[in-house]
Biopython code that builds the backbone (N, CA, C, O; Angstrom):
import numpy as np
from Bio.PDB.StructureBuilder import StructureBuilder

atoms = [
    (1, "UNK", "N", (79.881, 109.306, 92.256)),
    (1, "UNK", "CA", (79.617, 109.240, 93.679)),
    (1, "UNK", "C", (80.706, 110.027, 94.405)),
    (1, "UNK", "O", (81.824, 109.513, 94.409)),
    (2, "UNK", "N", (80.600, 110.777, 94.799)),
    (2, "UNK", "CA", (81.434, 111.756, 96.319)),
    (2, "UNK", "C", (82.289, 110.751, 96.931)),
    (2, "UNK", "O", (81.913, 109.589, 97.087)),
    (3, "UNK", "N", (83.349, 111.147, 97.253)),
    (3, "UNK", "CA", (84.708, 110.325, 98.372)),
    (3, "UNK", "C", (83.802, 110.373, 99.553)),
    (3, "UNK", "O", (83.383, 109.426, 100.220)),
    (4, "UNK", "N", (83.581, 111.618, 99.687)),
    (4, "UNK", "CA", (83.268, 112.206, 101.403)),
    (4, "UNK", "C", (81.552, 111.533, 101.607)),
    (4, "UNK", "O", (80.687, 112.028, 100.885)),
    (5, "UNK", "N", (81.208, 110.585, 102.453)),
    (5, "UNK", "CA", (80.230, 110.592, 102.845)),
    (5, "UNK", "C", (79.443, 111.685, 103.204)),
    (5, "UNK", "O", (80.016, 112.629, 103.748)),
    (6, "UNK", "N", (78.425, 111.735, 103.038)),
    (6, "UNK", "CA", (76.795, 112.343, 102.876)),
    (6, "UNK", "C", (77.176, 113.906, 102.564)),
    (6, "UNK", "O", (76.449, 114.815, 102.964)),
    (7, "UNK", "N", (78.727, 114.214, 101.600)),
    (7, "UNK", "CA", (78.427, 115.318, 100.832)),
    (7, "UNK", "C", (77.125, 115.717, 100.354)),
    (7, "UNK", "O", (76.406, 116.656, 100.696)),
    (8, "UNK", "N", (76.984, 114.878, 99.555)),
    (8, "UNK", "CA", (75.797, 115.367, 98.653)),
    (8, "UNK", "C", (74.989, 115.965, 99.869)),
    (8, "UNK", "O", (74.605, 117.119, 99.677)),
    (9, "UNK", "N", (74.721, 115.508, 100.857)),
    (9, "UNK", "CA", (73.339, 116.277, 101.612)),
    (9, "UNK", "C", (73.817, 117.530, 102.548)),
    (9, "UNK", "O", (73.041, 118.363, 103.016)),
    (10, "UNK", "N", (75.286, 117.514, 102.747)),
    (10, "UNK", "CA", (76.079, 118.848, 103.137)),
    (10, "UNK", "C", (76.006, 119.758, 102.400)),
    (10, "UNK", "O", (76.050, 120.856, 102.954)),
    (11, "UNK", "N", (75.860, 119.755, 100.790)),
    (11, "UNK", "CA", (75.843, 120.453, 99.812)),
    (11, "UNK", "C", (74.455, 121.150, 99.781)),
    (11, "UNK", "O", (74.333, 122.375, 99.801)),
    (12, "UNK", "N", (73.403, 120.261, 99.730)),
    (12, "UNK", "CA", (72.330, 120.595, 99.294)),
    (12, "UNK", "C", (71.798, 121.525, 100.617)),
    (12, "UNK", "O", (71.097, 122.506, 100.366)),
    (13, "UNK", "N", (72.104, 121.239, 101.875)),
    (13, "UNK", "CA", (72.222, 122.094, 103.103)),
    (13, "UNK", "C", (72.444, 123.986, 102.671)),
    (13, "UNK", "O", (71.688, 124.940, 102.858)),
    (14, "UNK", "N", (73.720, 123.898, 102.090)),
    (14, "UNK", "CA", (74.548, 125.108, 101.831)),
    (14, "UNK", "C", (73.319, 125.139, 100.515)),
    (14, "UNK", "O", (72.237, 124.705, 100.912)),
    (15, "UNK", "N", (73.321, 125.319, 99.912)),
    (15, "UNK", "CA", (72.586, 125.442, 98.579)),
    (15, "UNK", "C", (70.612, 125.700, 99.117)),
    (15, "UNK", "O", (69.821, 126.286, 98.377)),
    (16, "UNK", "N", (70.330, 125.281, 100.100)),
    (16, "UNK", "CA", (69.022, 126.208, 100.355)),
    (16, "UNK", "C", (68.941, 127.103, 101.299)),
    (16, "UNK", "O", (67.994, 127.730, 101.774)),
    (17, "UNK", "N", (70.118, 127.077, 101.519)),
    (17, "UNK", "CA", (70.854, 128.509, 103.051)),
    (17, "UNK", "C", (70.173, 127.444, 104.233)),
    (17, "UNK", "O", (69.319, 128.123, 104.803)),
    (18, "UNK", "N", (70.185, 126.667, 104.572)),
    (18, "UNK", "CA", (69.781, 126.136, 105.725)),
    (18, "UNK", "C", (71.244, 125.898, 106.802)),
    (18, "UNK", "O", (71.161, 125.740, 108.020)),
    (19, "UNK", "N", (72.415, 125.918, 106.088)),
    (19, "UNK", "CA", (73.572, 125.936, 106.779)),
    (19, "UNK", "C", (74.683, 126.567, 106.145)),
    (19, "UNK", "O", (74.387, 127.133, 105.093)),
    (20, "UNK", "N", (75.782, 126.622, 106.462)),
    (20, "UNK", "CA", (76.809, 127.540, 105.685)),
    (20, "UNK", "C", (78.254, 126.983, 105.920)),
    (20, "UNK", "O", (78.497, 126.662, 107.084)),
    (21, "UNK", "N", (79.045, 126.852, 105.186)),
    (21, "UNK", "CA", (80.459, 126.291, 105.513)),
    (21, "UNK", "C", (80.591, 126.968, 107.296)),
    (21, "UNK", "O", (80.101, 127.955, 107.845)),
    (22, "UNK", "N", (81.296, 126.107, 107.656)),
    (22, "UNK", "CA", (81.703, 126.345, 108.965)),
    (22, "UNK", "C", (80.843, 125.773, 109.741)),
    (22, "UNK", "O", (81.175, 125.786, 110.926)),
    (23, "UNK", "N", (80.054, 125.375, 109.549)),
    (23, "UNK", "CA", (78.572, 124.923, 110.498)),
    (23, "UNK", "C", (79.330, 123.710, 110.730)),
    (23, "UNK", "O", (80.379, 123.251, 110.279)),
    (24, "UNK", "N", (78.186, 123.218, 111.851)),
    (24, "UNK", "CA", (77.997, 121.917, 112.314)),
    (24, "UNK", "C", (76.521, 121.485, 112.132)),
    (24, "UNK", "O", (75.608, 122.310, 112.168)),
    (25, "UNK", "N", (76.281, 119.883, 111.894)),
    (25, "UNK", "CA", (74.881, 119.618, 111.560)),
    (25, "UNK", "C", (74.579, 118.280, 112.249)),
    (25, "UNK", "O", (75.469, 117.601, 111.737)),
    (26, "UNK", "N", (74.008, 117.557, 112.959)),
    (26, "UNK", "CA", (73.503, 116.789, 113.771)),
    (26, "UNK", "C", (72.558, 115.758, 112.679)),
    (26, "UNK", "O", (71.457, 116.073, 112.227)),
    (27, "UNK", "N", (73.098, 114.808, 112.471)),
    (27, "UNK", "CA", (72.174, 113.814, 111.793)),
    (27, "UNK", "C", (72.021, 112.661, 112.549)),
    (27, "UNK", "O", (72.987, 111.962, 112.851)),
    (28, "UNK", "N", (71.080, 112.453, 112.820)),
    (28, "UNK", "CA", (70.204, 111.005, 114.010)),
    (28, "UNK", "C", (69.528, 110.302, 112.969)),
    (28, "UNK", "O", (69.041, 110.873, 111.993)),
    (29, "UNK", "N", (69.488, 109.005, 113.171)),
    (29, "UNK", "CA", (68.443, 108.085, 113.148)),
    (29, "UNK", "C", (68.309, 107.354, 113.759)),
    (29, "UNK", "O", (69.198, 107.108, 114.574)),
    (30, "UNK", "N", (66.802, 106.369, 113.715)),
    (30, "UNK", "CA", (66.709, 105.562, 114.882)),
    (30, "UNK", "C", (66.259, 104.272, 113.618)),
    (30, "UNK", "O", (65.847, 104.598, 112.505)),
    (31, "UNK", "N", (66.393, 103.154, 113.950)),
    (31, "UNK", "CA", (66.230, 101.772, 113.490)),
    (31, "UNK", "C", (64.857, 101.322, 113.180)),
    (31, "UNK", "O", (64.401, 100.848, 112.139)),
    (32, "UNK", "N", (64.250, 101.599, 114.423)),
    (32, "UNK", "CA", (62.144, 101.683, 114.258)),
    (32, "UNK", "C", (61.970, 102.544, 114.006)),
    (32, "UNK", "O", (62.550, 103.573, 114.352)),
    (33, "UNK", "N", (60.691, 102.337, 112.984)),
    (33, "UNK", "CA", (59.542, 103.616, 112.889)),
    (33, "UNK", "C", (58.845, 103.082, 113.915)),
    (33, "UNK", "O", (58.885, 101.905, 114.271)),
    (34, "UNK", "N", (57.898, 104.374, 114.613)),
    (34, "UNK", "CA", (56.949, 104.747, 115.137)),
    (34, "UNK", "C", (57.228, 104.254, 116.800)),
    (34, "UNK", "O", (56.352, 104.065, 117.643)),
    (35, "UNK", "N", (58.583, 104.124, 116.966)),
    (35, "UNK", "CA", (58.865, 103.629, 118.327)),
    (35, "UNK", "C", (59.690, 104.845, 118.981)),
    (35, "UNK", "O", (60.790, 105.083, 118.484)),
    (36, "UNK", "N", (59.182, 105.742, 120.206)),
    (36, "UNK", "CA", (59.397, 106.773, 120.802)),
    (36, "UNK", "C", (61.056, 106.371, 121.315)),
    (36, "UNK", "O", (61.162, 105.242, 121.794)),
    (37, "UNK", "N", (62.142, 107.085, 121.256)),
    (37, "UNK", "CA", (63.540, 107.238, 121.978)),
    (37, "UNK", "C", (64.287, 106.281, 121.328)),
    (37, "UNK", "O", (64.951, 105.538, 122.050)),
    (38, "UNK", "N", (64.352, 106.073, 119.769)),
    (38, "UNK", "CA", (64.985, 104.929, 119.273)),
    (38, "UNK", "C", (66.064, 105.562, 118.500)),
    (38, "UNK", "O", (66.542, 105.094, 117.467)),
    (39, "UNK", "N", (66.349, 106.455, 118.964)),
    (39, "UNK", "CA", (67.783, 107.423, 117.941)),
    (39, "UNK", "C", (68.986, 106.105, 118.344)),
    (39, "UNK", "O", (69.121, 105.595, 119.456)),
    (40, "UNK", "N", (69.709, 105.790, 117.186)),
    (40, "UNK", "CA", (70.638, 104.769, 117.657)),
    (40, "UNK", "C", (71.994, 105.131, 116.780)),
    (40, "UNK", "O", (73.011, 104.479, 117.019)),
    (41, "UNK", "N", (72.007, 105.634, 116.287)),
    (41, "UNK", "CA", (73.174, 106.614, 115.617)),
    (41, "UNK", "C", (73.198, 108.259, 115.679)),
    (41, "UNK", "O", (72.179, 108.818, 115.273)),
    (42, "UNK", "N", (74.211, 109.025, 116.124)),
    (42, "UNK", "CA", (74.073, 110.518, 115.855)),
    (42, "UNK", "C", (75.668, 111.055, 115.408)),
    (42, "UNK", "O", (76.637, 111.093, 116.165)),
    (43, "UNK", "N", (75.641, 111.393, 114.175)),
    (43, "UNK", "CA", (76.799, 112.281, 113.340)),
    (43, "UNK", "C", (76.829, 113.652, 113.728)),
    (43, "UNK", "O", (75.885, 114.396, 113.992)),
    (44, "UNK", "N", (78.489, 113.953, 113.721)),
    (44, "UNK", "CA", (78.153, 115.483, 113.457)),
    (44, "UNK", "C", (79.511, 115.659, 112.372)),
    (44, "UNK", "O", (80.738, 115.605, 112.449)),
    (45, "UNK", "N", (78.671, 115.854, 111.536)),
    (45, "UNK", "CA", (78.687, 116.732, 110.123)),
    (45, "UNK", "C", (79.254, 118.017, 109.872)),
    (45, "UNK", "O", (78.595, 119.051, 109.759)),
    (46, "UNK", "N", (80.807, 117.901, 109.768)),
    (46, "UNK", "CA", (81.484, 119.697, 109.801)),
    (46, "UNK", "C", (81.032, 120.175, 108.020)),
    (46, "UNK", "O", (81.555, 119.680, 107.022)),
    (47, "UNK", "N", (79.989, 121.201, 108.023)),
    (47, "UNK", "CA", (79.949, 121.710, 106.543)),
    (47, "UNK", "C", (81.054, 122.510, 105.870)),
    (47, "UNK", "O", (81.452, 123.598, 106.285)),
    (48, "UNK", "N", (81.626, 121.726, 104.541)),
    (48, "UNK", "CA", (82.840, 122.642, 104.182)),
    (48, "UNK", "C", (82.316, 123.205, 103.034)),
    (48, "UNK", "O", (81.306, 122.865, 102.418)),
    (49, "UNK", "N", (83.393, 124.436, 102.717)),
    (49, "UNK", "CA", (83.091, 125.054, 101.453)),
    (49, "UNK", "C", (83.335, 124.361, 100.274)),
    (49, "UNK", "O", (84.349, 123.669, 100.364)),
    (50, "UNK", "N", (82.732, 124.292, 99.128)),
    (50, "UNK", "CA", (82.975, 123.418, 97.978)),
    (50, "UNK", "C", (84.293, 123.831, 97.168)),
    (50, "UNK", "O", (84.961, 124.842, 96.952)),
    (51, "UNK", "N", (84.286, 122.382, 96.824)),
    (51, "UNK", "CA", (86.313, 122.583, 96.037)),
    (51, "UNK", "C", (85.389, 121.637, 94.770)),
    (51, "UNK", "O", (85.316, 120.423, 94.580)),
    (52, "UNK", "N", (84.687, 122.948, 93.970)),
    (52, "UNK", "CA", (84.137, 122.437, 92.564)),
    (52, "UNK", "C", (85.403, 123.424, 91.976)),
    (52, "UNK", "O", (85.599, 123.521, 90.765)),
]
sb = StructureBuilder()
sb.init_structure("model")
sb.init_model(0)
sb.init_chain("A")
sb.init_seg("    ")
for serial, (resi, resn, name, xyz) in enumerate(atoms, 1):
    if name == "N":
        sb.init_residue(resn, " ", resi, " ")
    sb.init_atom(name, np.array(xyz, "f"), 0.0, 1.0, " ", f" {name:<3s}", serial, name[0])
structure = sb.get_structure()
C-alpha cells in the first residue's frame, strides 16, 4: 500500500496522459447518489513525478 494517499490514482492519471507531474487535479464527492449539489468533500491533488 502507498504512504501518500490516492497515489495509486495520481499515478494511473500520469500513465494514460490525462495529467502530468506538475498538475493539479480536483477530486469531489458527494455522500448521495442521485441527489443534485451533494459534492461534500473536494481535494486538490498536486501530481508528482514518480520516485520508483
Amino acid at each position: 500500500m502507498s504512504s501518500q494517499p490516492h497515489q495509486d490514482h495520481r499515478q494511473r492519471l500520469v500513465t494514460q496522459g490525462i495529467a502530468a507531474p506538475g498538475d493539479h487535479v480536483l477530486l469531489t464527492r458527494g455522500d448521495h447518489m442521485n441527489a443534485h449539489g451533494g459534492t461534500n468533500t473536494m481535494k486538490i491533488l498536486d501530481v508528482e513525478a514518480s520516485h520508483e
